[in-house]
C-alpha positions as CSV (number, residue, x, y, z in Angstrom):
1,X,113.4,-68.9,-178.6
2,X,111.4,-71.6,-179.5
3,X,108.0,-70.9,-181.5
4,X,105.6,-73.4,-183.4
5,X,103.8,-71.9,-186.6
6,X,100.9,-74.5,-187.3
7,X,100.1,-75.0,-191.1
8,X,98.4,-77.7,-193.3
9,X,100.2,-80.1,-195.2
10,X,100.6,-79.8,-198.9
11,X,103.4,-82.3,-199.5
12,X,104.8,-84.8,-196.5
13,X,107.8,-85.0,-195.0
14,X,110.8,-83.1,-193.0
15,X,113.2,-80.4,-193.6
16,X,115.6,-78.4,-191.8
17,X,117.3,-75.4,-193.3
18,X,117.6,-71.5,-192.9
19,X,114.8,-69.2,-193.7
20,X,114.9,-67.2,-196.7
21,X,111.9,-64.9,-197.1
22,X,110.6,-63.9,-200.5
23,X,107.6,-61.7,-201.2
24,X,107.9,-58.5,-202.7
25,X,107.7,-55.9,-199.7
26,X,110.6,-57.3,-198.1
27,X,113.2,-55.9,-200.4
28,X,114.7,-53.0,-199.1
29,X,113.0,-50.2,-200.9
30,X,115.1,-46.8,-201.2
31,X,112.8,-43.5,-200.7
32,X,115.6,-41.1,-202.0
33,X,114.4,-39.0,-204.5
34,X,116.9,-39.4,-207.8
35,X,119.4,-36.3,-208.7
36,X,118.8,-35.3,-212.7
37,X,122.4,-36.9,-212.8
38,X,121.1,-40.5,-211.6
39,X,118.3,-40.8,-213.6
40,X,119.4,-42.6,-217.0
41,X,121.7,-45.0,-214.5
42,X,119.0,-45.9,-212.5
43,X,117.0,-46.9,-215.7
44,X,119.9,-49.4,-216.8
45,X,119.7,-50.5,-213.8
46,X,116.1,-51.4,-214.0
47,X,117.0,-52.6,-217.8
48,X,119.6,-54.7,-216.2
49,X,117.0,-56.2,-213.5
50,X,114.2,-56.9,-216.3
51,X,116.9,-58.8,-218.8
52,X,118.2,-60.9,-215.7
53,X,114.7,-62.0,-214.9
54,X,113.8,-63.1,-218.2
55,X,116.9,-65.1,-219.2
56,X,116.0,-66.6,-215.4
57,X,113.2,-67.9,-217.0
58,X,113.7,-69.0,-220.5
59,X,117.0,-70.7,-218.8
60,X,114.4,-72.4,-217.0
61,X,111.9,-73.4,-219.7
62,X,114.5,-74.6,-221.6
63,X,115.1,-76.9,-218.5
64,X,112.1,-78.0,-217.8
65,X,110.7,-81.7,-219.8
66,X,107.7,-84.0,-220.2
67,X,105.4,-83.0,-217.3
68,X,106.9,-80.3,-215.5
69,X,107.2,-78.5,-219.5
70,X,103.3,-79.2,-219.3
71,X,102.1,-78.2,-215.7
72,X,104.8,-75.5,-215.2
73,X,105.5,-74.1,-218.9
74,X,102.1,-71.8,-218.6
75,X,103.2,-70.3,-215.6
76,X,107.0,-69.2,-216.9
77,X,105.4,-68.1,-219.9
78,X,102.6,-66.2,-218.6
79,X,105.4,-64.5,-216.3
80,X,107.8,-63.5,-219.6
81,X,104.7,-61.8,-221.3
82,X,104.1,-59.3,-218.1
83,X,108.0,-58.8,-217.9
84,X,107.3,-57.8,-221.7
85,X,104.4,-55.7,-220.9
86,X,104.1,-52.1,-222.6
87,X,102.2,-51.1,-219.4
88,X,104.0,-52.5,-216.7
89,X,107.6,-51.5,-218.6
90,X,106.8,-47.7,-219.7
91,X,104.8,-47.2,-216.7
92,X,107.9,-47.7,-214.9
93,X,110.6,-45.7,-217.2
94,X,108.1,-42.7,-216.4
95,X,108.4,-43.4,-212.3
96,X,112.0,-43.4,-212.8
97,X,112.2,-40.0,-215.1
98,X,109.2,-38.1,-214.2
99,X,108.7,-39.1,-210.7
100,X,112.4,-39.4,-209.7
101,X,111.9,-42.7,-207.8
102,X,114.2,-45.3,-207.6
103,X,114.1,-48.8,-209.0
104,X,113.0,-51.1,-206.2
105,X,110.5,-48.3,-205.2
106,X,108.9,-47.7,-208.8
107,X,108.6,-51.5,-208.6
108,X,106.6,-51.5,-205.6
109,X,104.9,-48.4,-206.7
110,X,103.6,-50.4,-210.2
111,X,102.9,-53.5,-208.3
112,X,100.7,-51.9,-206.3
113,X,98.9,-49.9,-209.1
114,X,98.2,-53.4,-211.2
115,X,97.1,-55.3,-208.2
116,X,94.7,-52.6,-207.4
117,X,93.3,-52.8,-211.3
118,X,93.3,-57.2,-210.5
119,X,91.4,-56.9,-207.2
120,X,88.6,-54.6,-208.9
121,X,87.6,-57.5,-210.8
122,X,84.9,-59.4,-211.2
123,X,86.1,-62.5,-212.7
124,X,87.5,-64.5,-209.5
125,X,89.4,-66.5,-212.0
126,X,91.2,-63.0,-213.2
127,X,91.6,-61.8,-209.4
128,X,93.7,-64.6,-208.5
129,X,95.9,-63.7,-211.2
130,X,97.4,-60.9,-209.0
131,X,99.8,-63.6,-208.2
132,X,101.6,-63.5,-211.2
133,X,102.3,-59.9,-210.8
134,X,103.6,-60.4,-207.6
135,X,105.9,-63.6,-208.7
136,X,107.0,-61.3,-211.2
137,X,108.1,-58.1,-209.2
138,X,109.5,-60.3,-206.7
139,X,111.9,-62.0,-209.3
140,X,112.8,-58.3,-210.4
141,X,112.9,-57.3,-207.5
142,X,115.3,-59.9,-206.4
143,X,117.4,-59.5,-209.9
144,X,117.6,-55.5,-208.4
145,X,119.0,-56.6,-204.8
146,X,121.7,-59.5,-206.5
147,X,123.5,-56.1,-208.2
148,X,124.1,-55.4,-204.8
149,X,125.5,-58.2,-203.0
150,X,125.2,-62.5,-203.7
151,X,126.8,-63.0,-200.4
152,X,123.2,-64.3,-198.4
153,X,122.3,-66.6,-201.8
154,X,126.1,-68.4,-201.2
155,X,125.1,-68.9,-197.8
156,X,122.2,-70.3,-198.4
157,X,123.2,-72.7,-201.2
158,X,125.7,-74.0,-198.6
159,X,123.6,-75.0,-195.5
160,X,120.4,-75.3,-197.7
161,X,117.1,-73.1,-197.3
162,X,113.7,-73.2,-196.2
163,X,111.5,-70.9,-198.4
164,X,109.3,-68.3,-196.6
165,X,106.8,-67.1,-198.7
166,X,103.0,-66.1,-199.7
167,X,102.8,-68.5,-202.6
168,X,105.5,-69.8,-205.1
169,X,104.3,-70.5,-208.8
170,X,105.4,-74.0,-210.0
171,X,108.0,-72.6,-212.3
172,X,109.8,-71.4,-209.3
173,X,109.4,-74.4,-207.2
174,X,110.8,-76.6,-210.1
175,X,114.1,-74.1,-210.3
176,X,114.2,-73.0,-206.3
177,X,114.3,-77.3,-205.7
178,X,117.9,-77.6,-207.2
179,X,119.4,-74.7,-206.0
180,X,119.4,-75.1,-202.2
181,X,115.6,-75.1,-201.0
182,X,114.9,-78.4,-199.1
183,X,111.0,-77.0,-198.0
184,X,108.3,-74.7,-198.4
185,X,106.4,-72.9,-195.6
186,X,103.4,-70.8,-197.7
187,X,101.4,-68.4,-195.7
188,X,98.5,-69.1,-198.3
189,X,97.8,-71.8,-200.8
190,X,96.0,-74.9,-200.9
191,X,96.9,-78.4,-201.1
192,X,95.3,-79.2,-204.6
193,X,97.2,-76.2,-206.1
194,X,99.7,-77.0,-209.4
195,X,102.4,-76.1,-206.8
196,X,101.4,-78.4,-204.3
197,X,101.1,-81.0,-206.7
198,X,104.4,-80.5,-208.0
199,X,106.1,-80.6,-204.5
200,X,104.4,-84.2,-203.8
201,X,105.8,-85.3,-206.8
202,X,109.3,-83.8,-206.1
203,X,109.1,-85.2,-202.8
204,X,109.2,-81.7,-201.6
205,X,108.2,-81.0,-198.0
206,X,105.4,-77.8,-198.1
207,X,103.2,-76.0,-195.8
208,X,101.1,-74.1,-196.6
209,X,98.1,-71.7,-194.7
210,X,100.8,-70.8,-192.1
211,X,99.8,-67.6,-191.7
212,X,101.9,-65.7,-189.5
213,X,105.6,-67.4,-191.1
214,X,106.6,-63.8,-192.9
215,X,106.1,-62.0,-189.9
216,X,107.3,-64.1,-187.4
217,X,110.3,-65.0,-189.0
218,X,113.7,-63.2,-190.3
219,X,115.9,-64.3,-193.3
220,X,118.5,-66.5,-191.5
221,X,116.1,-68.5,-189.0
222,X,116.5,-72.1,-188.6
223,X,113.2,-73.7,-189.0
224,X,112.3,-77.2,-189.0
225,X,109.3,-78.2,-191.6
226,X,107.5,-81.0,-189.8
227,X,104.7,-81.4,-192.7
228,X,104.2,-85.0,-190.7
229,X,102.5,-82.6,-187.9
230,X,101.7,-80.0,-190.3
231,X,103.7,-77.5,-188.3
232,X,107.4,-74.7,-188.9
233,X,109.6,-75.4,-185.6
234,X,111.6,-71.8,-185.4
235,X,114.7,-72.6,-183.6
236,X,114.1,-75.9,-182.8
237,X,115.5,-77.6,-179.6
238,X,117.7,-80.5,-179.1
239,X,114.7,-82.5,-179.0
240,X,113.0,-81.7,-182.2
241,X,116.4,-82.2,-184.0
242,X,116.4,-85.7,-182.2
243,X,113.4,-86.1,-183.8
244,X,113.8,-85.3,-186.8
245,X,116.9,-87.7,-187.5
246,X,114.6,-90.1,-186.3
247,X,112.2,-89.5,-188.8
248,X,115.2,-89.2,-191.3
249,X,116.3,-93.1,-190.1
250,X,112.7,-94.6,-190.2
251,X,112.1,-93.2,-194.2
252,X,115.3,-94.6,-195.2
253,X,113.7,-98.0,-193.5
254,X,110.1,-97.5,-194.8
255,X,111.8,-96.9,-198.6
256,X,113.7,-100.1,-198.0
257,X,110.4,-101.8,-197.3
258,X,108.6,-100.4,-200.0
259,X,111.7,-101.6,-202.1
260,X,110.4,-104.8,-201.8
261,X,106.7,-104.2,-203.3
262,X,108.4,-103.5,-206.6
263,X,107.3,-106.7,-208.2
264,X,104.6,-107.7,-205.6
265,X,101.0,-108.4,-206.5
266,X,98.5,-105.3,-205.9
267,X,95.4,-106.7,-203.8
268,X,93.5,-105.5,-200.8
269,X,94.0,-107.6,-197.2
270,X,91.0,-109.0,-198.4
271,X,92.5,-110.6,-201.5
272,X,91.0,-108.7,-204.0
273,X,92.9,-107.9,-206.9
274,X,93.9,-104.3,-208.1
275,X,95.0,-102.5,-210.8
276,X,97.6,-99.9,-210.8
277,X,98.7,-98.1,-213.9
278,X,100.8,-95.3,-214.3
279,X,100.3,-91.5,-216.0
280,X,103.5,-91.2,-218.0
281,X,105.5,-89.0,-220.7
282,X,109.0,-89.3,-220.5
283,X,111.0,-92.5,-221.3
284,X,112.0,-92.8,-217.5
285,X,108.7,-93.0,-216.3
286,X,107.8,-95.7,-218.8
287,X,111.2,-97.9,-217.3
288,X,110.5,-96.6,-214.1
289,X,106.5,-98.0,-214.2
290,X,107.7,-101.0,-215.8
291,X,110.4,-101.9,-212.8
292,X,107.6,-101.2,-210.2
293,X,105.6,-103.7,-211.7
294,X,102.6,-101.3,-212.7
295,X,99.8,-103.3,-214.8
296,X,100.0,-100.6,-217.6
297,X,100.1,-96.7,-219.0
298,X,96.5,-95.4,-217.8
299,X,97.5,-92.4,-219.5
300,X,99.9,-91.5,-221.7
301,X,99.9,-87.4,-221.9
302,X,100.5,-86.1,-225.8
303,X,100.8,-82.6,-225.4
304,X,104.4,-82.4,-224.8
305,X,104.7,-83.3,-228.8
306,X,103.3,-80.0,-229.3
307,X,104.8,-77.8,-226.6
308,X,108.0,-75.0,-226.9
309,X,108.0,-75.6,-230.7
310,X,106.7,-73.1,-233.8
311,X,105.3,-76.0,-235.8
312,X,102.9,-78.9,-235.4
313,X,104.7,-82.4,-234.8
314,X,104.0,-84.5,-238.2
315,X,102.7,-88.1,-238.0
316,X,105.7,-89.6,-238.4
317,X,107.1,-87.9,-235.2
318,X,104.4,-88.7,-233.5
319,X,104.2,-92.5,-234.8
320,X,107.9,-93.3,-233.3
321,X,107.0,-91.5,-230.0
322,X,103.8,-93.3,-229.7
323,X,105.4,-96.5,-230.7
324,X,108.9,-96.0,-228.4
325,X,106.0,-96.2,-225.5
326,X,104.4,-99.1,-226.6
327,X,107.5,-100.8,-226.9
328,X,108.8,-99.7,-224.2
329,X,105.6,-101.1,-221.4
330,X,106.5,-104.9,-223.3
331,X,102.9,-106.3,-223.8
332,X,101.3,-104.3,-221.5
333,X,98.2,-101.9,-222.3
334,X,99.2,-97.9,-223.3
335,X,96.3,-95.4,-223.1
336,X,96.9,-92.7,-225.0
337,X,95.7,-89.7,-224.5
338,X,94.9,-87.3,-227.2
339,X,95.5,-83.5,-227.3
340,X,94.8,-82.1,-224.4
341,X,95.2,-77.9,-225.3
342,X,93.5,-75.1,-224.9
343,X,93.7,-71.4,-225.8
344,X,95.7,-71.0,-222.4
345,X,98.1,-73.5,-223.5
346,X,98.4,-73.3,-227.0
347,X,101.1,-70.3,-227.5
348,X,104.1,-71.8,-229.0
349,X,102.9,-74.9,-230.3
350,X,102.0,-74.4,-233.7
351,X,98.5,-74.0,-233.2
352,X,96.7,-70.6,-233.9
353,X,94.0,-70.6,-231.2
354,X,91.9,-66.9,-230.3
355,X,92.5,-65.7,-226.8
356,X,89.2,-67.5,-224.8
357,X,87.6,-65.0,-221.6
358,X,87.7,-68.4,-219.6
359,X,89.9,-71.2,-220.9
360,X,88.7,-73.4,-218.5
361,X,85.1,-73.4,-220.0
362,X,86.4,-72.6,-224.0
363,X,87.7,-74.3,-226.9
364,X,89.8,-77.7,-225.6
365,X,90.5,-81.2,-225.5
366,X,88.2,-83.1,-227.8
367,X,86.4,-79.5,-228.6
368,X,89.3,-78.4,-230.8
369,X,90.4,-81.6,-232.1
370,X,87.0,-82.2,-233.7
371,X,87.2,-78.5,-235.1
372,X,90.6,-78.9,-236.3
373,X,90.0,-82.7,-237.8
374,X,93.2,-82.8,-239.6
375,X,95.4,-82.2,-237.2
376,X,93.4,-84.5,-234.9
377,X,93.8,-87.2,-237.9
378,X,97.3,-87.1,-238.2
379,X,97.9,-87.8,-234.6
380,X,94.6,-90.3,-234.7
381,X,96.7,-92.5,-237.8
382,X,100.1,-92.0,-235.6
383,X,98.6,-94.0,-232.6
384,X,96.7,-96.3,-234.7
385,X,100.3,-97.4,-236.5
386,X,101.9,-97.7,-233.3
387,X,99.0,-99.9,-231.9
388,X,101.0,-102.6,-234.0
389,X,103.5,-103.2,-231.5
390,X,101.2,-103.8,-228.6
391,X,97.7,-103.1,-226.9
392,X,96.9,-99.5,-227.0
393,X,93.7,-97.9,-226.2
394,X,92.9,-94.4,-227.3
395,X,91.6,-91.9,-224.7
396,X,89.7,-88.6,-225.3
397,X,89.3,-85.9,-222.9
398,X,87.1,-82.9,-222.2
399,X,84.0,-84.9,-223.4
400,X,80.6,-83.9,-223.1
401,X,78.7,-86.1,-224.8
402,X,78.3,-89.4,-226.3
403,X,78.0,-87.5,-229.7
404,X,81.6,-86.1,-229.5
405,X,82.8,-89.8,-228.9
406,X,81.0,-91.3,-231.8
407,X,82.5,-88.8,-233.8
408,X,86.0,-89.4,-233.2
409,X,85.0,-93.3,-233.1
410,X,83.9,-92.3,-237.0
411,X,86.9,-90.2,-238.0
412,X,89.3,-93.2,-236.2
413,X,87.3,-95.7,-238.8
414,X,88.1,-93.3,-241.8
415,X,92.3,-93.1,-240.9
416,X,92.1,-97.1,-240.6
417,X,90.4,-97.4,-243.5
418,X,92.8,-95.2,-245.6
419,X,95.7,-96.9,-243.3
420,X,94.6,-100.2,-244.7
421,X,94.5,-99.2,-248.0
422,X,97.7,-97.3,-248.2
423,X,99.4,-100.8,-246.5
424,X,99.8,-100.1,-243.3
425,X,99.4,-103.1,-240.4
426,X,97.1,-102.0,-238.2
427,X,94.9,-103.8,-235.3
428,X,91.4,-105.0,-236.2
429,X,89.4,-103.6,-233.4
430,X,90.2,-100.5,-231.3
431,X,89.6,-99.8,-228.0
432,X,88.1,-96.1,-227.9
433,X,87.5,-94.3,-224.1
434,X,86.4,-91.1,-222.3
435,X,87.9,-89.0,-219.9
436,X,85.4,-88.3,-217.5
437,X,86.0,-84.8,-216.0
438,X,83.1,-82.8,-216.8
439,X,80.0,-82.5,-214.5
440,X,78.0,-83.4,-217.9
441,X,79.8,-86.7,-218.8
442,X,79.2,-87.9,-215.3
443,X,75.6,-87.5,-215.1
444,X,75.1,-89.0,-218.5
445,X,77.4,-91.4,-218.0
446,X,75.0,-94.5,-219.6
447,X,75.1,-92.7,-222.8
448,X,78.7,-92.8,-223.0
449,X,79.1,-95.8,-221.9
450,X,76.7,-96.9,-225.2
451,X,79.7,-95.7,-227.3
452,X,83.1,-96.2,-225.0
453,X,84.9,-99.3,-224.5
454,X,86.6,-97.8,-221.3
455,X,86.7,-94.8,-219.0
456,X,89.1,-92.8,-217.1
457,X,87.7,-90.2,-214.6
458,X,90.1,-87.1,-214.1
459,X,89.1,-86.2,-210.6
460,X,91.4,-82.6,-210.5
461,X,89.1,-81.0,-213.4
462,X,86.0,-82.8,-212.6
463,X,86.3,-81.6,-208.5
464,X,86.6,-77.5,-210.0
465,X,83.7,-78.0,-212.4
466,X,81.9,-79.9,-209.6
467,X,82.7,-77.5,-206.9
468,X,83.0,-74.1,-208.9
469,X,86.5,-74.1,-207.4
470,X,89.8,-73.1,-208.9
471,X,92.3,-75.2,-207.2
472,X,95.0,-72.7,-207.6
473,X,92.9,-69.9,-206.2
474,X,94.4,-69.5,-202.3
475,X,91.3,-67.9,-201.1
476,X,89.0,-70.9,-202.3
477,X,91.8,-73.8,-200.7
478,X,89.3,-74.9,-198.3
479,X,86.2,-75.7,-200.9
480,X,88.5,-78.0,-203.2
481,X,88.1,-80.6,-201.3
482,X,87.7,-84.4,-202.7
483,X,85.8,-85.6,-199.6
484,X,82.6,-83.2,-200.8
485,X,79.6,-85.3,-200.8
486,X,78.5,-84.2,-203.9
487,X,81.9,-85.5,-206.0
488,X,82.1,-88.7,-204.1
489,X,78.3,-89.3,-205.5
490,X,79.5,-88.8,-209.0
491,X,82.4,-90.5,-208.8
492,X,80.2,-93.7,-207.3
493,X,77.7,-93.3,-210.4
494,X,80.5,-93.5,-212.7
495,X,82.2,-96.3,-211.2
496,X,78.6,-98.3,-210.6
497,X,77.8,-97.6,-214.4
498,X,80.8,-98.7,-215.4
499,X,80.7,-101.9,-213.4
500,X,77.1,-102.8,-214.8
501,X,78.1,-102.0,-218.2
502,X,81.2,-104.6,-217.5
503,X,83.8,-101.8,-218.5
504,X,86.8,-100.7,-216.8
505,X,87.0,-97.5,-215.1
506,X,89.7,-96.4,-214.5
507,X,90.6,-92.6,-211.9
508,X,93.7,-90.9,-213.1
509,X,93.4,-87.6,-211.3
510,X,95.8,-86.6,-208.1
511,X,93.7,-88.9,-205.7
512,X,94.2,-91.7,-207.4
513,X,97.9,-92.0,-205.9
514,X,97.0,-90.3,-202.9
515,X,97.2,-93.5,-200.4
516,X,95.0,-91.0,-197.8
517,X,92.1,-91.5,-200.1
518,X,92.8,-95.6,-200.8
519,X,90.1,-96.7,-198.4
520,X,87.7,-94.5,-199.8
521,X,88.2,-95.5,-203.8
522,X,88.3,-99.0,-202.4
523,X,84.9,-98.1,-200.8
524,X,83.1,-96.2,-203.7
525,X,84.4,-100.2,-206.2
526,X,87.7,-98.2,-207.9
527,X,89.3,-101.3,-208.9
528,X,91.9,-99.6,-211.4
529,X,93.7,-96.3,-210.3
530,X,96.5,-94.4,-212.4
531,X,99.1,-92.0,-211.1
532,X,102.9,-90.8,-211.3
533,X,105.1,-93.9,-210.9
534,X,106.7,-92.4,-207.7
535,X,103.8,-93.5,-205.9
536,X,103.1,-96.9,-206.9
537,X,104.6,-98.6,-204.1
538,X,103.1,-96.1,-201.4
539,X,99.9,-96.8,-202.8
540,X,100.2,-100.4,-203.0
541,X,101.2,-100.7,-199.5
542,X,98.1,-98.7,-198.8
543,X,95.7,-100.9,-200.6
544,X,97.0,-103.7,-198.8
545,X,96.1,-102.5,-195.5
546,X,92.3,-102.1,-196.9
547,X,89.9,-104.7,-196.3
548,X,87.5,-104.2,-199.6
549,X,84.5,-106.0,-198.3
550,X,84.5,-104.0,-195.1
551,X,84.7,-100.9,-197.1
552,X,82.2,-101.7,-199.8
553,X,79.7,-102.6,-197.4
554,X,80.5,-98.8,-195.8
555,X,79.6,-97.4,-199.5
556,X,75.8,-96.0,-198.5
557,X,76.1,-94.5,-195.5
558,X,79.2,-92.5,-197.2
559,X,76.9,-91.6,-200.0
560,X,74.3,-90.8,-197.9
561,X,76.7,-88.4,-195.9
562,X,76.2,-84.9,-195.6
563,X,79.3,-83.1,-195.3
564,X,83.1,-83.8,-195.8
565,X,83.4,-84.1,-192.4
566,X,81.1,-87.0,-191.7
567,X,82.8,-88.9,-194.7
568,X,86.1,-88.6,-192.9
569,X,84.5,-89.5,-189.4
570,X,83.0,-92.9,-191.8
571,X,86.0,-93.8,-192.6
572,X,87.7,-93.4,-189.6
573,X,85.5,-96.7,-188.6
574,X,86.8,-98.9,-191.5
């Protein structure tokens, strides 16, 4: 029968597959107490289980490049260090021996014990990492029931799957995508999540806050994401499979339309020119922004130098990187970015950082290249040489202060100085820039504008300093929320200072391609946005439709607003 589970849209689109429900109380848990004669079997069992899931994941980190190494790598490896866990492993051995229970139900039984120690506490940041207990059991778990049988998983690879689940990590969204899993239906999450993200990226259809899906549906249901309504169709009728190869013909249209922007100018129906730049990586995103006809690199991510490797990338590595991108965008402007690591992402890249209480708040970006200043010189020289074969700006993140900047403006003076001298070609002036994503920067934002040449405001960190909010936290979905008031102020002091200052600002954070939120950048005087090249021509087709003078003139009643829902109700009238 027919049934309609309502949900919020993380990532657009349609899907039609059969459910498969994952979350760890499904599994079929065995209450038999073990015979003395079972005991060491059921243990290489459980051995067998524990090895499976971890070559699942390092198969899959060794998979995973450029961005998805960056965003996702933290997750896998977070997950292989509790599948390594003394507690978590010998607590289970002694279920097994002492206890006489049975793999999947020692699982559960352990689960349940480290959640409980999780949810007592305090640190909300440290709560929400119940979830990686959970992804972890469940991947054991799942390793415990494919002894059994693969039959269901062969099926499912064949007509394709719908995922049914509490939450997925990105690690297991990047690996579920190519084996058969054409949507998500999440019964929490939030739409600003890394998973989220990721899907919209991937092109992924996800719902997520539909929170009756793993009790109202059964492994083998066909379900029909429609994340254009924001609604799971369970069985759906003759008519909602009409319309969804309706919707199927219209996107092959639409992507034949937007085809045709590739190379088209970027302006508002208004005729004001835009800018949009592209946040890049990999060698494909560079030919990929160059084809759409993208106005530059906004920013060019460093880290993945650094990442899944034992020892530090020399300058000369870095140099032919740097320089392969530069080349590569032909004359137009490369922002690099550089190293963006903290202790929570610094495992396994050469860099001996101390474990931080909050990450978030420690040691990172600019912070620990200025306390490591040979390491940040080496890469500082790198981008300096490779500014030879074209315009490259150099972009600093996590600043504070206009202090930090002048000190990395001083230490970039000393490499060219000693570049010069060692007879190196290098580019008379430098253009030097801040990433504005800390509550701090923003506020003071005339003082770093007395040092910068540029900045670019990274709206995903700057929205959970702003707002106090951990994006990947489900339970705090519904306050990360770029429409606050208080963010869109910031973001309109930045943007105003900038403009009086005559320097470009640029926004490189998930909004930024987000043609939902066009109008309102437009509004607030964005001019230059940066995002993943996927969504260039969506977002120019947005800006098109925006009439900037009609929005600009709009600006103070939205900044006058009082909540998120009379900024949405403002722009409604634009």
């Amino acid at each position: 029968m027919r049934r309609v589970l309502p949900g919020v849209t993380a990532a657009s689109g349609m899907a039609l597959g059969r459910a498969r429900l994952e979350q760890p109380a499904r599994f079929t848990i065995d209450p038999t107490p073990l015979a003395e004669n079972e005991i060491e079997a059921e243990i290489a069992r459980l051995e067998r289980a524990l090895d499976t899931a971890q070559t699942e994941l390092t198969e899959l980190r060794g998979k995973l490049h450029g961005a998805l190494a960056r965003e996702v790598g933290e997750f896998i490896d977070a997950h292989s260090l509790l599948l390594h866990d003394a507690e978590l492993i010998n607590g289970l051995r002694d279920l097994i021996r002492k206890g006489r229970y049975r793999a999947g139900a020692a699982l559960k039984m352990q689960r349940d014990r480290l959640v409980a120690v999780f949810d007592a506490m305090d640190d909300p940041y440290f709560r929400s990492r119940r979830e990686d207990v959970d992804h972890v059991i469940a991947r054991v778990q799942s390793a415990l029931a494919r002894q059994a049988s693969s039959e269901e998983r062969k099926l499912a690879s064949r007509v394709g799957e719908i995922l049914v689940t509490e939450s997925i990590a990105p690690g297991e969204l990047a690996h579920l995508s190519g084996h058969g899993v054409l949507g998500v239906v999440a019964t929490g999450g939030s739409t600003y999540s890394h998973s989220a993200i990721l899907a919209r990226s991937m092109r992924l259809p996800m719902l997520v806050g539909v929170r009756d899906a793993l009790t109202d549906l059964r492994d083998g249901d066909l379900v029909l994401i429609d994340a254009e309504r924001g609604e799971a169709v369970v069985h759906p009728t003759a008519q909602d499979l009409t319309r969804y190869r309706n919707w199927q013909r219209d996107t092959a249209r639409e992507g034949k339309r937007l085809a045709r922007l590739a190379r088209a100018p970027t302006q508002t129906a208004d005729g004001c020119e835009l800018r949009l730049y592209v946040n890049a990586e990999l060698p494909g995103e560079i030919t990929q922004a160059r084809a759409l006809g993208a106005s530059g690199i906004g920013l060019y991510r460093t880290e993945f130098l650094f990442l899944k490797r034992d020892r530090l990338p020399d300058e000369e590595e870095q140099f032919c990187a740097y320089r392969d991108a530069v080349l590569g965008m032909g004359g137009l402007p490369v922002t690099i970015r550089t190293l963006d690591l903290g202790a929570d992402k610094a495992d396994g890249t050469g860099l001996a950082l101390a474990a931080e209480p909050n990450p978030a708040l420690g040691v990172r970006g600019v912070r620990l290249s200025l306390r490591r200043p040979a390491i940040f010189a080496m890469q500082l020289r790198a981008i300096l040489r490779a500014a030879c074969y074209g315009p490259v700006r150099i972009l600093v993140p996590m600043v504070t202060d206009a202090g930090e900047l002048a000190a990395v403006r001083t230490l970039i003076e000393h490499c060219a100085r000693d570049l010069r001298t060692e007879g190196h070609e290098i580019p008379d002036q430098f253009e030097i820039g801040a990433m504005v994503e800390v509550p701090a920067a923003a506020i003071g934002v005339r003082a770093l504008l007395s040092v910068s040449d540029f900045l670019a405001i990274g709206t995903n960190d700057l929205a959970q300093y702003v707002l106090a909010t951990d994006r990947n936290n489900d339970s705090l979905g519904q306050l990360y929320d770029p429409l606050h008031p208080a963010l869109l102020r910031l973001l309109a002091r930045v943007i105003r200072a900038g403009a009086r200052a005559n320097k470009p600002v640029s926004l490189c954070g998930e909004i930024g391609g987000d043609p939902r939120f066009a109008p309102l950048l437009v509004a607030l005087g964005l001019t230059d946005f940066s995002m993943h090249p996927g969504r260039i021509l969506n977002m120019r087709d947005a800006l098109a439709r925006c009439n900037r003078n009609a929005l600009r003139a709009l600006a103070p009643e939205l900044l006058k607003a009082k909540s998120r829902e009379e900024v949405a109700e403002l722009l409604k009238t634009a």
